[in-house]
GUVEX-751136 format. One record per residue (C-alpha): residue in three letters; x, y, z. Coordinates in steps of 0.2 Angstrom, whole numbers. Each point is the difference from the previous one (the first is absolute). Layout:
N
REC   residu       u       v       w
REC      ALA       X       Y       Z
...
! end
This chain:
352
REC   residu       u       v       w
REC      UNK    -527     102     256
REC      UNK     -17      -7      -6
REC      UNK      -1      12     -14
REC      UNK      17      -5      -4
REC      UNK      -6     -20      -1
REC      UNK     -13       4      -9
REC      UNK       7       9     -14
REC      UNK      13     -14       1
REC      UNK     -14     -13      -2
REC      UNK     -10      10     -16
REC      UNK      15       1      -9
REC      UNK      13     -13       2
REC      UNK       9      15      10
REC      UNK      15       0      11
REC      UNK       8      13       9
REC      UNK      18       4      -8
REC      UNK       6      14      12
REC      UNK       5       4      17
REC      UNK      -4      18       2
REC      UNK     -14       7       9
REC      UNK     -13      11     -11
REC      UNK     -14       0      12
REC      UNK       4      21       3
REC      UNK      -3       3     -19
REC      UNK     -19      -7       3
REC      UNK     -14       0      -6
REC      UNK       3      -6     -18
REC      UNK     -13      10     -11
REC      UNK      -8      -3     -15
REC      UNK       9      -2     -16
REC      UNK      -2      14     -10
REC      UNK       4       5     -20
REC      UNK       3     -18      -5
REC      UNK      -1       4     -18
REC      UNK       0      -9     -14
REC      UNK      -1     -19      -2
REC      UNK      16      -6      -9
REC      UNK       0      -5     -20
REC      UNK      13     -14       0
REC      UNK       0       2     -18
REC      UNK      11      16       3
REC      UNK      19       0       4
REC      UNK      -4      14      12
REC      UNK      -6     -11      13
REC      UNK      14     -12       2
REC      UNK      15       2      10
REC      UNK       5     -13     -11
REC      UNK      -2      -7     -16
REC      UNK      12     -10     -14
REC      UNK      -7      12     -11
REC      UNK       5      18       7
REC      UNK      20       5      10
REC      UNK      -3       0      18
REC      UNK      12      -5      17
REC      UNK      -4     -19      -1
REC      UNK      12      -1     -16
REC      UNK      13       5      10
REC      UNK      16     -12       5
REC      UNK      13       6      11
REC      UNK      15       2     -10
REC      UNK      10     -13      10
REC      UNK      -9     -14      -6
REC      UNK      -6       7     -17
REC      UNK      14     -10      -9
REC      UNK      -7     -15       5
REC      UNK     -19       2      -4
REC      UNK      -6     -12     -13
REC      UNK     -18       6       0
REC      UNK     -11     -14      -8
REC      UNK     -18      11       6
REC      UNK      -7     -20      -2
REC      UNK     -14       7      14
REC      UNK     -11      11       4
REC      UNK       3       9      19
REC      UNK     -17      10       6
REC      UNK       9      10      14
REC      UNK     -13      10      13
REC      UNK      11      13       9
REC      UNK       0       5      20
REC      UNK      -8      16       7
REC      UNK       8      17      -7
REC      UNK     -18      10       5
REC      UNK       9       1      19
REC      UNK      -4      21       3
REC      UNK      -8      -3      16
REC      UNK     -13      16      -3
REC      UNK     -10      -9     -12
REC      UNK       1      13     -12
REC      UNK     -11     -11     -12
REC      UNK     -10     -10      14
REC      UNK       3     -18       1
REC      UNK       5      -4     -20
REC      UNK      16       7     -10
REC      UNK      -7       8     -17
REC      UNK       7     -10     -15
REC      UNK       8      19      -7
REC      UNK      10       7      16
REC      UNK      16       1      -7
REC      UNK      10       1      16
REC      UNK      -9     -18       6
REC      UNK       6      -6     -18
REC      UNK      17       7      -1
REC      UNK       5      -9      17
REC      UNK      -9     -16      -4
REC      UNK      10      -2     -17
REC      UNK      16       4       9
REC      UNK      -2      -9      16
REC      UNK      -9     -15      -3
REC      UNK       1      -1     -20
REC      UNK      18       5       0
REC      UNK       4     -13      16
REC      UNK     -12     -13      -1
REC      UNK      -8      -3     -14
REC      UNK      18      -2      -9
REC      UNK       4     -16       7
REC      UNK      -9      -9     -11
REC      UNK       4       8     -17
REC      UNK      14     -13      -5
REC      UNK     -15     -14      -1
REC      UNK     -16      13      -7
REC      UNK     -11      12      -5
REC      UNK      -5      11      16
REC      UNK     -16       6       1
REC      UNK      -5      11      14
REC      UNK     -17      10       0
REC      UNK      -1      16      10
REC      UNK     -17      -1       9
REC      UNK      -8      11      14
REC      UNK       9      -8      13
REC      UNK      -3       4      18
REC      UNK       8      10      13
REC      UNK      10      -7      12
REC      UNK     -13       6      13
REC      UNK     -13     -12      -4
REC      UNK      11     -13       7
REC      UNK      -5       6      19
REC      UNK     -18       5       2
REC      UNK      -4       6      13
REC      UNK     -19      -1       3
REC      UNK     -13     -14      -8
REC      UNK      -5      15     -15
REC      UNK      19       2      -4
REC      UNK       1     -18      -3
REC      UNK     -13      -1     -11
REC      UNK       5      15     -10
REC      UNK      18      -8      -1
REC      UNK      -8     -17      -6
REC      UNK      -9      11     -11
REC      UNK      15       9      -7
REC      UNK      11     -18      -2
REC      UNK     -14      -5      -8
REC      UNK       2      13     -13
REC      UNK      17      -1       0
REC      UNK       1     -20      -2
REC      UNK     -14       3     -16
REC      UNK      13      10      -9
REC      UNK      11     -12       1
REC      UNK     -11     -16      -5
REC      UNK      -6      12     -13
REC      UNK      17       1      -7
REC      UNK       6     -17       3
REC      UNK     -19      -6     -11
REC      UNK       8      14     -15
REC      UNK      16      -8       0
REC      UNK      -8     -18       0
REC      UNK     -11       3     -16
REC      UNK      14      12     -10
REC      UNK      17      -5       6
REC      UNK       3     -15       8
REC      UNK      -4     -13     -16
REC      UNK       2     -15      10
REC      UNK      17       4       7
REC      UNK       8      -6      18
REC      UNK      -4      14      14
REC      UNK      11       7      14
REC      UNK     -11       9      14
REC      UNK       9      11      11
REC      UNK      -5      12      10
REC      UNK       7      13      17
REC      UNK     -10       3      16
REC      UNK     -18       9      -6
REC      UNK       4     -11     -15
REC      UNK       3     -13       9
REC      UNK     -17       2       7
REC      UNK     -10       0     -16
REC      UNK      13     -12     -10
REC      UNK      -6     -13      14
REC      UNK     -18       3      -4
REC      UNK       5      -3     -20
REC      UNK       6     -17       3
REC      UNK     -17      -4       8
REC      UNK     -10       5     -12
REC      UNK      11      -3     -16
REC      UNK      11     -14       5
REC      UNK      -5     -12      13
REC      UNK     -10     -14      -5
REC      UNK      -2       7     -16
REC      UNK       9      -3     -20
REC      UNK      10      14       1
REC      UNK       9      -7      14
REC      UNK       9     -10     -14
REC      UNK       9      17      -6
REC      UNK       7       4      18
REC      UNK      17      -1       0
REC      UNK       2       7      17
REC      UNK      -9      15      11
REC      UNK      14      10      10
REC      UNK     -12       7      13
REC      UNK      11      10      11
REC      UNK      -2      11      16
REC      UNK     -18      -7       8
REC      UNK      -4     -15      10
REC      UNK      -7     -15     -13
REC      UNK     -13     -11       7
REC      UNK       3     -16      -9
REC      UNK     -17      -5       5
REC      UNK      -5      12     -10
REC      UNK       2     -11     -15
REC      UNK      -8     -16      -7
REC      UNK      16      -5     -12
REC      UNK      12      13       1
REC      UNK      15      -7      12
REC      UNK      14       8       5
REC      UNK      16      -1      -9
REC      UNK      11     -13       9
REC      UNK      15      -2     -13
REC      UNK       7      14     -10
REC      UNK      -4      -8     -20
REC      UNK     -17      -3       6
REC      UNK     -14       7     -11
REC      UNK     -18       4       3
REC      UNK       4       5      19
REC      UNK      -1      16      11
REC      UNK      17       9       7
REC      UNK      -5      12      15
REC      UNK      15       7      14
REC      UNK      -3      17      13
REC      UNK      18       4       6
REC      UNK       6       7      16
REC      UNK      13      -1      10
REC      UNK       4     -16      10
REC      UNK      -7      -1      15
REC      UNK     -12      14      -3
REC      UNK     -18      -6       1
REC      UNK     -14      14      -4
REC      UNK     -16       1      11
REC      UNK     -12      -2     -16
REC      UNK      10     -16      -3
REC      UNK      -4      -9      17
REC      UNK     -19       5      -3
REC      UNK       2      -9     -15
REC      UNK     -11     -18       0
REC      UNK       8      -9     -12
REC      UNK      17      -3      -7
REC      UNK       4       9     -15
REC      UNK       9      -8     -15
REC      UNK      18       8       1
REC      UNK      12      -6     -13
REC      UNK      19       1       3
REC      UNK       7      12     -14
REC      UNK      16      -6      -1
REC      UNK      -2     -22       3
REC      UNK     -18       1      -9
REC      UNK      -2     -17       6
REC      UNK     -10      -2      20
REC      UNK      15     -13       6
REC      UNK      17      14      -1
REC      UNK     -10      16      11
REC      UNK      12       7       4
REC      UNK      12       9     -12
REC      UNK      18       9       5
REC      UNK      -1      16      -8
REC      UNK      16      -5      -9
REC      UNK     -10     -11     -12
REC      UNK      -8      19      -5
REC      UNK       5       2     -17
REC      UNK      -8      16      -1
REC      UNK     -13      14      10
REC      UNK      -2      20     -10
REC      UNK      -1      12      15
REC      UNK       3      17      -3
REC      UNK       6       3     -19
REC      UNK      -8     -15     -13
REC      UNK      16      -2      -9
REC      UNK      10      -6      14
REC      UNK      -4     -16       4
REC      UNK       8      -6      20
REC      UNK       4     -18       3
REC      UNK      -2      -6      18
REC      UNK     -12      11       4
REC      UNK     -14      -9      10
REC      UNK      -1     -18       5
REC      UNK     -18      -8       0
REC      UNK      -7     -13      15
REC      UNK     -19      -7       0
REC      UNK      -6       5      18
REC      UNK     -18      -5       4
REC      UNK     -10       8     -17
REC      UNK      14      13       0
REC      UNK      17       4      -7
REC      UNK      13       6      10
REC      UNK      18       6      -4
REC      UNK      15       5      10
REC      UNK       2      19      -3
REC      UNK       2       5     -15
REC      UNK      20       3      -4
REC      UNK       4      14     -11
REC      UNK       8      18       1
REC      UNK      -9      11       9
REC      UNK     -10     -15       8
REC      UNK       0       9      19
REC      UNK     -12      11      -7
REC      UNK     -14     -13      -1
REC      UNK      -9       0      15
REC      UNK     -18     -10      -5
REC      UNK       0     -18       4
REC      UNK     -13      -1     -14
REC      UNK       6      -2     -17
REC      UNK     -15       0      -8
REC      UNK       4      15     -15
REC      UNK      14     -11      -5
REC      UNK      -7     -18      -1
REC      UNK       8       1     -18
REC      UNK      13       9       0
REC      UNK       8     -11      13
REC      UNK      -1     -13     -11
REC      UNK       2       7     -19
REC      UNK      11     -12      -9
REC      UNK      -7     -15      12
REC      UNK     -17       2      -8
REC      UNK       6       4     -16
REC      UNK      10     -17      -2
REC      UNK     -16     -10       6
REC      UNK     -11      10     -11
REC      UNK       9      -7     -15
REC      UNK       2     -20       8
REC      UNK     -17       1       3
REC      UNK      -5       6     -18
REC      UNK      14     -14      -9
REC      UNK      -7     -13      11
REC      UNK     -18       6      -7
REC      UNK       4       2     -17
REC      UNK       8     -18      -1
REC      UNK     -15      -8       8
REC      UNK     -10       7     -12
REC      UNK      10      -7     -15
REC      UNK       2     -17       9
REC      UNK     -19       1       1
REC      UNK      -2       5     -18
REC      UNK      11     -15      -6
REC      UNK      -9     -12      10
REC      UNK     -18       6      -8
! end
């Protein structure tokens, strides 16, 4: 456990899982990291306006009503895919394992980054992301290999995010939004290129899903506390009501959690009936009703998730599907967040 808090204390870490890897110890070297990534090619996007890929996607009930203004930018940072618990390439993910790639783009790309397509341009860098191992180390040298390897991981993406800044974003509004290991660097972005700083002026919102969020962290950034608010951090974990996780009561601060279907902090807690929309299984079909949302203590809770074939769920952790849950939720408040942007600024440019 101290390793754990230390690693969590380098890094702005949290643990994001339940499960017990200690068996697989000791975590080993990284090995083979190749290549550092050219962010000038295509190939090392998951996503990009300028290429096809998964986060153009719609799911085809809703595709009739999209009216896709792209009036933002959206930098998306993508959850764990390197989760093969050998380590076949020590403690990073290459940038070229086609297998890591294939389910990132049509797990994550494909489920997550989508949501925000009706509002902008999603980029989504690959980067030499960590295993899920490096999460629980187990003796003092693991946890500083692992803080080594998020290091690594966490410069890829700044790297990217600093290419995109000096040849794409042009001044435009920015969406951050992020899953999980994501999660863990995006909140480590927003220190260093938002808080207390100019380009806090461009953020629309940061979605920062699936980890504990200190607010303390922060100088400026606040939480959001009403759904058209701009310039504010959304953050949720989900679990079952009434389920609390061990690495939750350890926790020694209250993490910002923001209510996915009220985004306001006065209406916590949401009957799944006011779910417009959650993707399970199949991302065309969209399932109303699904999950309910209630703010519990730095948490989210939801009654069971009701669906066919729901008695085949048995974790009380939700974490893989923080967004899915949620699809057309965060999708509608993606867009009233970027109106509610984008009319300030011209109220601000009229008054200048």
């Amino acid at each position: 456990m101290r390793n754990f808090l230390v690693l969590v204390a380098g890094l702005f870490l949290i643990s994001c899982s339940q499960s017990n890897y200690s068996k697989y110890a000791p975590i080993y070297e990284s090995e083979g990291l190749g290549e550092v990534p050219d962010y000038s090619d295509l190939k090392y996007w998951a996503a990009h306006p300028n290429k096809n890929d998964p986060s153009d996607s719609v799911p085809k009930s809703i595709v009739s009503k999209q009216i896709l203004s792209k009036e933002v930018d959206v930098f998306f940072v993508y959850p764990t895919s390197y989760l093969d618990r050998t380590l076949p390439y020590g403690l990073n993910a290459p940038l070229k394992e086609s297998k890591i790639n294939i389910y990132t783009d049509y797990s994550a790309i494909l489920y997550q980054a989508s949501v925000f397509n009706e509002v902008g341009k999603i980029y989504s860098p690959r980067y030499r992301q960590v295993n899920i191992l490096a999460y629980y180390p187990v003796t003092a040298a693991d946890t500083v290999k692992a803080i080594a390897a998020f290091n690594l991981a966490y410069n890829d993406v700044k790297l990217a995010f600093e290419y995109y800044l000096a040849n794409n974003n042009n001044g435009r509004p920015i969406i951050l939004a992020s899953h999980s290991q994501g999660s863990t660097h995006t909140i480590r972005l927003l220190k260093e290129f938002f808080d207390n700083k100019p380009l806090q002026k461009q953020l629309v919102a940061a979605y920062v899903v699936g980890m504990a969020l200190d607010p303390s962290i922060y100088t400026n950034l606040k939480a959001c506390t009403i759904p058209d608010q701009t310039g504010c951090i959304c953050a949720w974990r989900t679990f079952m009501e009434g389920h609390i996780e061990p690495f939750v009561e350890k926790e020694k601060f209250k993490s910002i959690v923001t209510n996915p279907l009220s985004w306001n902090n006065t209406d916590t807690v949401m009957d799944r009936k006011l779910n417009d929309g959650s993707l399970l299984y199949k991302f065309n079909k969209v399932i109303p009703s699904v999950a309910g949302a209630i703010n519990h203590e730095g948490v989210l809770w939801t009654p069971k998730p009701k669906f066919f074939g729901n008695f085949a769920i048995k974790t009380k952790n939700y974490h893989i599907a923080d967004y899915n849950l949620y699809y057309l939720s965060i999708r509608k408040n993606a867009a009233l967040r970027v109106n509610n942007f984008i009319q300030n600024q011209k109220t601000n440019s009229t008054h200048n």
